[in-house]
Structures are given as C-alpha cells and as structure tokens.
C-alpha positions as CSV (number, residue, x, y, z in Angstrom):
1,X,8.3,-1.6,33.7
2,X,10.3,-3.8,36.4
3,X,13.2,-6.1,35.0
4,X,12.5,-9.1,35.6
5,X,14.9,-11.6,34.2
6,X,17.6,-11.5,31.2
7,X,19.1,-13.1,28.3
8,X,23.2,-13.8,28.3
9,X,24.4,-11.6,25.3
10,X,26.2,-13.5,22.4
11,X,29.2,-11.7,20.3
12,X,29.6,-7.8,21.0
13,X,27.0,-8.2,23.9
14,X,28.7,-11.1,25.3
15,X,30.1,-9.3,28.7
16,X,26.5,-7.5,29.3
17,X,23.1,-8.8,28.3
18,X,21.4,-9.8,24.9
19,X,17.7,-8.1,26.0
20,X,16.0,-7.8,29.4
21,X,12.5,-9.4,30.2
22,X,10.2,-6.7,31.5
23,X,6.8,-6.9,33.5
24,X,4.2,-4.5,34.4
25,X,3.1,-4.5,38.3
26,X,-0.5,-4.1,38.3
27,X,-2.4,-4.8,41.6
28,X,0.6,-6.6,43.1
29,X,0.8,-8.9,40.1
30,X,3.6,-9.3,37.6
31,X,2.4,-8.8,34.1
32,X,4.9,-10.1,31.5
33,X,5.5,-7.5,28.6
34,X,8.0,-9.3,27.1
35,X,11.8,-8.7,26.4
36,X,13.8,-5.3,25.2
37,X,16.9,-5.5,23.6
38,X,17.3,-2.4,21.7
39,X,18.1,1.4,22.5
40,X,21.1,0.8,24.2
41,X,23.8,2.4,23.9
42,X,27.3,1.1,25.3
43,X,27.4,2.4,28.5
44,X,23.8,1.3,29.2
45,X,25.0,-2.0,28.7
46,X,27.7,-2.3,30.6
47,X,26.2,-0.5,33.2
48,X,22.5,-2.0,33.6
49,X,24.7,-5.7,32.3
50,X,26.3,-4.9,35.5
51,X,23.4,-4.0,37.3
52,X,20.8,-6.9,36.8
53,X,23.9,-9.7,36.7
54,X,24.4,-8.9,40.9
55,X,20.2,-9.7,41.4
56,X,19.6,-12.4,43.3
57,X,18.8,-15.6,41.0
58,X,15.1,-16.4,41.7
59,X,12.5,-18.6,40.1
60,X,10.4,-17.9,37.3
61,X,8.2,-14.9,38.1
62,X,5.5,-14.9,35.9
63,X,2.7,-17.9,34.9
64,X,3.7,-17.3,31.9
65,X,5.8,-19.3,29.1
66,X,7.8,-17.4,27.4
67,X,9.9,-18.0,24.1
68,X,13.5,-18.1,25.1
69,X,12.9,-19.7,28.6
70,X,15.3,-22.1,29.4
71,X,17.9,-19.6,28.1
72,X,16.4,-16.8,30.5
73,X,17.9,-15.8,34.1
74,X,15.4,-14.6,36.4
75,X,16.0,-12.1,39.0
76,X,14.3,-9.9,41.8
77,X,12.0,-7.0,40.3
78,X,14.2,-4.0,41.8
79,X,15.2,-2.0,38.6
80,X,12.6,-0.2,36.7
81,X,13.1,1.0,33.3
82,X,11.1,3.2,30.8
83,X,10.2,1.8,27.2
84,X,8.1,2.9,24.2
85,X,6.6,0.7,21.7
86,X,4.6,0.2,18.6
87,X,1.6,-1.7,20.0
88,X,-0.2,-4.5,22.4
89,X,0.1,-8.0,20.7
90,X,-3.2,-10.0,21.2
91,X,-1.3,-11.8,24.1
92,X,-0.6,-8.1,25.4
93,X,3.3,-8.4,24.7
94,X,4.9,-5.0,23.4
95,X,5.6,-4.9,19.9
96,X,8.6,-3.5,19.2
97,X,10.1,-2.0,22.5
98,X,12.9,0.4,23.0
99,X,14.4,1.4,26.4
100,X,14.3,4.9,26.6
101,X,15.7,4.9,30.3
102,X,16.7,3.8,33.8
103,X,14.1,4.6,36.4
104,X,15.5,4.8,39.2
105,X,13.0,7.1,41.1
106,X,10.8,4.2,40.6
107,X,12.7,2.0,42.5
C-alpha cells in the first residue's frame, strides 16, 4: 500500500503520527484501504513520523469520505508500506491492519 495521508498522534505518539491512511494503486487509481496504526515499534515511528511529516501537503486524494477527515493530513503517495490484515469490510476497508514494513523497493 502507498501512504496517503496521516493522523497527528496524541500522548506518547504526540512527536510522530497516531496511524497512517493507506491506498492501493490499481489501474492508476487510488483505492482507500483505510488507516494503520499498530505494529510499530519506536523507531518506526519516529522514523516513518519523520518521514511522511516532510510530504508535500496536498488535497484529499481519494473520492472517498473517510471517518477522521477533517483531522487527517494528506500527502503525496511516495512511501509504500507492507501490511497484513484480518479481512475486506463490505466497503473493502482492511479489518484490522498491522504494518509489517517499509517498502522502499516499491518506491
């Protein structure tokens, strides 16, 4: 998945990120997947915090509305990371995701 966008982290997070909106490029088109915010360990945070908060600010990427929206921060799709998860919600949104890694022969 591509980064897309992120979420200011509140209390031990407050210097990196609180989760990371993700999207799936398919045929040239952002496809949300929805937001990770778990399976990271300090140094990912601080690093990839680092990382995604010197993107260049950008609109809204994606048609689609998304929970925590006016909150979000949206940035250009340069950083790919891996994730698992559970399953595909109806609105095709991964349930449960995890970041598993930084993908930076993706990018």
């Amino acid at each position: 998945c591509v980064v897309i966008g992120y979420n200011e982290g509140q209390g031990n997070r407050a210097s990196t990120f609180g989760g990371l909106h993700i999207a799936e490029m398919k045929e040239g088109k952002l496809i949300y997947r929805g937001k990770v915010g778990s399976g990271f360990n300090d140094d990912d945070l601080k690093e990839i915090g680092g990382m995604v908060k010197k993107l260049k600010h950008t609109p809204k990427p994606i048609e689609q509305k998304v929970l925590d929206e006016k909150v979000s921060k949206w940035v250009e799709p340069q950083y790919f990371v891996e994730v698992t998860y559970a399953s595909l919600t109806p609105d095709k949104i991964f349930r449960e995701p995890v970041f598993v890694r930084m993908r930076p022969d993706l990018n």
